[in-house]
N, C-alpha and C positions, 0 to 999 in steps of 0.2 A: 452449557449444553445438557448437564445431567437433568438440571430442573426445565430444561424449554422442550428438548428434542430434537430429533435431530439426523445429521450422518456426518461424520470426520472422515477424512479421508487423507492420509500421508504419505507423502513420497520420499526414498531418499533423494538425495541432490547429489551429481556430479558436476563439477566444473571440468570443462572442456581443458582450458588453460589458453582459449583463444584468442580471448580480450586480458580482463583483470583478472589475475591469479587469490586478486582477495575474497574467496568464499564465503567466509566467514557477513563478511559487509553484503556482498550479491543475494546471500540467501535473506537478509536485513532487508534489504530493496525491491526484491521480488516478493516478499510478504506483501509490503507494503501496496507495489503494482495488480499481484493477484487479489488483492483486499478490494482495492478501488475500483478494477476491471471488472472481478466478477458483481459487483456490486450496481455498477451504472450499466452492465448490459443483461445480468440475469437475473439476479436474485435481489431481494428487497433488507436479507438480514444473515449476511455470510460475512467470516473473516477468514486472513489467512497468517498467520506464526509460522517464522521461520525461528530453527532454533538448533544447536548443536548436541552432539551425544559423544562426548570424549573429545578428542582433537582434531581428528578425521574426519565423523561421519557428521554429516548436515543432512537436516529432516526441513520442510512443511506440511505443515498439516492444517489442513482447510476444513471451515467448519462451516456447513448449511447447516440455518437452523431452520425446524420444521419443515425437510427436504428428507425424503425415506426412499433407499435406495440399497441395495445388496450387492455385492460382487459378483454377481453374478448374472444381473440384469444389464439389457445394453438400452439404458435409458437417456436421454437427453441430457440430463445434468450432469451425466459423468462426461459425456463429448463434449459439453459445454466448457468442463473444466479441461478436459486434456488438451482442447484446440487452442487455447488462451496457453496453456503450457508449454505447446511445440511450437507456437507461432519466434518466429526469430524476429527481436528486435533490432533498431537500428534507427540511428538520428543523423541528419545529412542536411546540414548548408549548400545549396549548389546555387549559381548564376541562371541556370536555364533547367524551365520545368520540363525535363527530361530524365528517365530511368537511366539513361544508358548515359548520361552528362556525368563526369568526376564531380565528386565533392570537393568542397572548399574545408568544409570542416567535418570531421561526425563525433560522436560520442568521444572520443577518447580526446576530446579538446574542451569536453564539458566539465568542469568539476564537481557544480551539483544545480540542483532545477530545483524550485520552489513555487508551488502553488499560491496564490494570495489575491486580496482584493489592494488595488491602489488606490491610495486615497487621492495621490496627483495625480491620475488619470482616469478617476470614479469608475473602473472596470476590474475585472476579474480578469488574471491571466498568468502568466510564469515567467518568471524569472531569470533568466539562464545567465550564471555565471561559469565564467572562461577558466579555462588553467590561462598561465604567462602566454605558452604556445596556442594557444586556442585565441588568445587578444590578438597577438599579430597576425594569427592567420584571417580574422576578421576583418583588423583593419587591412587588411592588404585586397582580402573579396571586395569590401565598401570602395577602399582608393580606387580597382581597376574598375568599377563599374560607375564612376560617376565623374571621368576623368574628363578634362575639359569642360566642368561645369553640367553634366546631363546625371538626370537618373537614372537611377540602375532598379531592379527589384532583386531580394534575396527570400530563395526557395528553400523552406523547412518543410521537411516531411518526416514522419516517424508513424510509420502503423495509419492510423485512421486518421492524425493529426496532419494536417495539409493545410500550411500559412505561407502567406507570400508580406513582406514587408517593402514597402518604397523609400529606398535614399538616397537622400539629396547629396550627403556630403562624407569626407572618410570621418568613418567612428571607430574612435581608439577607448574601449572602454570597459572595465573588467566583469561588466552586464551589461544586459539588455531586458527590458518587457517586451512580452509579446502577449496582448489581451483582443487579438480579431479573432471570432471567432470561438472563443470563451465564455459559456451563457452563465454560469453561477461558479460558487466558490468546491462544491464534488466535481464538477468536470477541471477546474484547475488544477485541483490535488490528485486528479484523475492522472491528466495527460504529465505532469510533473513528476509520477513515481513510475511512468512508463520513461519517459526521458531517462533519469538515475538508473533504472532497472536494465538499459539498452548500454551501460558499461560494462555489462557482465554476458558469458556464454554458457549457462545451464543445461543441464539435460535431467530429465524425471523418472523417476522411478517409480511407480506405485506398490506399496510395499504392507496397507492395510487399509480396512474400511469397518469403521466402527458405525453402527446404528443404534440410536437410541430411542425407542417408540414413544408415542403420546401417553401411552401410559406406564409405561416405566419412569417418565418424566414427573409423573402426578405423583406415581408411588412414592420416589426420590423427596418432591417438594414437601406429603405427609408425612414421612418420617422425617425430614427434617425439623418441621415444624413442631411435631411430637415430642424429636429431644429437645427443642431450646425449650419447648414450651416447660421439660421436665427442670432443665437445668435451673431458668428463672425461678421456679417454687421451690427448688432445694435452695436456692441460692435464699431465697427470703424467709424459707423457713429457717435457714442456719442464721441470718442476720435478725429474728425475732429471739432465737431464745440467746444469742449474744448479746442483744440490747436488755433484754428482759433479765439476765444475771447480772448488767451494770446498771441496772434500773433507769435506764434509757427509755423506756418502750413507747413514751411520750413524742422524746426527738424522734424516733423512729418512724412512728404514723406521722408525723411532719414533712421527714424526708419524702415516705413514699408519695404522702398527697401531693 
């Protein structure tokens, strides 16, 4: 950020204690999600670090680069980012595409989701693997919905991510893919670190907004430049007159060439 430009912007993080009580891991995940999220809906070159300060306090802080913006302006990219913040996740196996239908499974039956390209199934898609509790509750959705030989469909929804699966038969299995619906390999790593990140109940703090202009940026990159450039000519004026007192200076112009 110092050499491109920019705005950072950090929050602290509370955990609810609604879902997982592991912060430490949730603030890990929701890096990840806010990385991917704001990345495939707004910005072309932003990250997000989640990270600790003592034992207690958990920070993120997200970085647009080339995005200028002050605390004080109510501009688009900061609702951009707070909406994605406050939005409540959540991951839901159900038998019938209905809001108001029980789940069969949600998040806390997930253990982790992984984005990837399949090579057995030459598509792009995720991975979800089950806790023990999260297999049986699967195979037990698959058993009652394909019972006497018919099919069933199994309804996944999480946020924007809305897949329907068809089966034929009970599946007892510690994963599954799911690639409908999955155009490249950033939308898989996309919807994958919102899956992981829907284990956890966060709340945000905004707590700083740092700006870095386009030309504080330039400033930063010529004074860098400046020192190494000093550092490299003392570095080879000190390795000239040390060669030059071992009577080296021959191997020297060697090395350098």
């Amino acid at each position: 950020m110092s050499f491109n430009g920019g705005t950072t912007i950090t929050y602290k993080v509370k955990n609810t204690g609604l879902k997982s009580s592991n912060t430490a891991k949730g603030v890990e995940q929701y890096g990840l999600y806010l990385s991917n999220s704001l990345y495939s809906k707004y910005y072309y070159n932003c990250d997000a670090t989640g990270y600790s300060a003592g034992e207690r306090d958990y920070y993120i802080t997200i970085s647009l680069y080339d995005v200028y913006c002050d605390e004080s302006s109510e501009v688009d990219d900061l609702g951009a980012i707070e909406a994605v913040l406050n939005q409540k996740i959540s991951l839901t196996f159900k038998s019938e595409d209905s809001e108001t239908a029980a789940a069969a499974l949600t998040e806390d039956d997930i253990k982790k989701v992984t984005g990837l390209y399949s090579t057995a199934q030459r598509a792009y898609g995720v991975n979800i693997e089950f806790t023990k509790e999260g297999q049986q509750k699967f195979k037990d959705l698959t058993s009652s919905l394909t019972s006497e030989g018919s099919q069933g469909t199994v309804y996944i929804q999480s946020g924007a991510f809305k897949q329907q699966i068809t089966v034929e038969e009970t599946i007892d299995l510690e994963s599954v893919f799911i690639s409908g619906g999955v155009e490249n390999l950033a939308q898989a790593k996309s919807y994958a670190a919102q899956f992981n990140a829907a284990k956890y109940d966060l709340e945000f703090e905004r707590t700083n907004i740092n700006v870095i202009t386009r030309a504080q940026a330039v400033a930063n990159t010529v004074l860098t430049s400046v020192v190494m450039s000093l550092i490299v000519v003392l570095g080879c004026l000190l390795l000239i007159i040390l060669f030059k007192q071992l009577g080296l200076a021959i191997s020297l112009s060697m090395i350098l060439a």
